[in-house]
Backbone bond lengths (Angstrom), bond angles and torsions (degrees), N, CA, C in turn:
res aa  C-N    CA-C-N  psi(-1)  N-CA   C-N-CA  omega(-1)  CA-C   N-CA-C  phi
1 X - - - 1.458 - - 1.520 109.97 -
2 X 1.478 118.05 162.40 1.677 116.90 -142.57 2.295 65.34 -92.82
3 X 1.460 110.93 -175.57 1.148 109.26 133.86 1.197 165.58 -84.17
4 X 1.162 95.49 4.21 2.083 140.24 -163.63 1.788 77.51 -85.91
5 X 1.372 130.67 -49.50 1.300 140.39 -149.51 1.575 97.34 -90.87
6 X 1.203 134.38 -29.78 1.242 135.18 -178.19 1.041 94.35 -98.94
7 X 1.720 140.91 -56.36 1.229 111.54 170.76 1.563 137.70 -24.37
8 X 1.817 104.57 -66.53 1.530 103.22 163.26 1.269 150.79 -39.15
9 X 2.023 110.48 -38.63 0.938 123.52 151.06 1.377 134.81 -43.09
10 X 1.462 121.24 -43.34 1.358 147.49 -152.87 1.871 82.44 -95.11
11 X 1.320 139.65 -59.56 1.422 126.22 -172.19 1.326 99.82 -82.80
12 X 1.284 145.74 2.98 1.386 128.37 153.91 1.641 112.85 -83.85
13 X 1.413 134.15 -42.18 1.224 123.25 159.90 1.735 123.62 -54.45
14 X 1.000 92.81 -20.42 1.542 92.36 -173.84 1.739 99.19 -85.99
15 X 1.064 120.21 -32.13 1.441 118.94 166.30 1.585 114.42 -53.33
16 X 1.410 100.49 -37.76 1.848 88.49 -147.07 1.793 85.89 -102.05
17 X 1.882 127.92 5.28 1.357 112.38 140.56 1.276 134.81 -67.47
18 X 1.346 109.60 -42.43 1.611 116.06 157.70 1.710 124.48 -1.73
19 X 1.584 88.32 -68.68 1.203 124.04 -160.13 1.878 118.40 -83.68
20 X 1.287 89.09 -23.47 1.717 89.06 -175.11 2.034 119.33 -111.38
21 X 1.044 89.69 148.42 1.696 97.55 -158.79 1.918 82.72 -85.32
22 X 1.374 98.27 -79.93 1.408 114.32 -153.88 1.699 93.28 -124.64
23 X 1.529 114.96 126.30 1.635 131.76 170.92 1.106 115.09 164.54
24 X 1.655 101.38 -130.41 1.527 117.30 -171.74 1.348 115.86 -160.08
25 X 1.523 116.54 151.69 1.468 125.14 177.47 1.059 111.12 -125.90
26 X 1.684 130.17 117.50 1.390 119.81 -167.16 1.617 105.13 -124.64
27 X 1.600 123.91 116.16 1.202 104.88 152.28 1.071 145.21 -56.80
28 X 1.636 154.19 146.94 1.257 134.53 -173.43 1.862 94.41 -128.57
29 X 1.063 113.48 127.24 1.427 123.02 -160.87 2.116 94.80 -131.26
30 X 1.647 89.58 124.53 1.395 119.50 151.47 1.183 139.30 -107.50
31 X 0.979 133.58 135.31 1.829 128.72 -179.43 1.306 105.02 43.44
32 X 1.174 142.18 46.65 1.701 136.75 -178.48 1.810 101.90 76.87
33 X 1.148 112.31 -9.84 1.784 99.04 -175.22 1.733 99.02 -106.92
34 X 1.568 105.40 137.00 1.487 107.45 164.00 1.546 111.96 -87.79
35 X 1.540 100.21 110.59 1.536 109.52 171.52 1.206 132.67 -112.03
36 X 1.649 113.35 54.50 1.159 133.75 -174.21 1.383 127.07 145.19
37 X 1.240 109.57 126.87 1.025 126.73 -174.65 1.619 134.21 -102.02
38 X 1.738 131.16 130.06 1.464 109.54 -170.89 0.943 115.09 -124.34
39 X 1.182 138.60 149.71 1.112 136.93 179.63 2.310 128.09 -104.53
40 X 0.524 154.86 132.05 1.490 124.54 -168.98 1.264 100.62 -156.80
41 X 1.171 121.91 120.39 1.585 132.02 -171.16 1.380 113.15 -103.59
42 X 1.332 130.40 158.93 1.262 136.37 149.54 1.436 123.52 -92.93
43 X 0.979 148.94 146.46 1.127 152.39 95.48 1.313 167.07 -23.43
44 X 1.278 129.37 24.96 1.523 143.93 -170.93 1.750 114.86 -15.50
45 X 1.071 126.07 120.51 1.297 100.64 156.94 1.982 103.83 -127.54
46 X 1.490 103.51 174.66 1.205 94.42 173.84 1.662 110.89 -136.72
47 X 1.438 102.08 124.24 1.195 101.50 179.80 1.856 125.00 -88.86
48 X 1.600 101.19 161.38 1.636 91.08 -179.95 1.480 102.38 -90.56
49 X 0.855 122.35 -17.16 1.921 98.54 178.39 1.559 119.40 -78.35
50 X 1.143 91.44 132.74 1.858 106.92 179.72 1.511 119.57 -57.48
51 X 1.416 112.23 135.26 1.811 97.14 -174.57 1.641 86.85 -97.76
């Protein structure tokens, strides 16, 4: 991959840490190139009723 191409990669992950509390970031890689990227969050909530 050129570095122009890892550059981009590298400021789109760094964006979507910013942004996330609790998940996942998954590269998805073809033929040696990552062509896509995922993102997958959690959500916590907390409820008031007692288990």
């Amino acid at each position: 991959m050129k570095p122009s191409e890892w550059k981009e990669i590298a400021e789109h992950v760094e964006r979507m840490l910013t942004d996330i509390q609790f998940g996942s970031i998954t590269l998805v890689v073809q033929d040696g190139k990552v062509v896509q990227i995922e993102k997958s969050e959690k959500v916590r909530l907390q409820s008031n009723k007692p288990r």
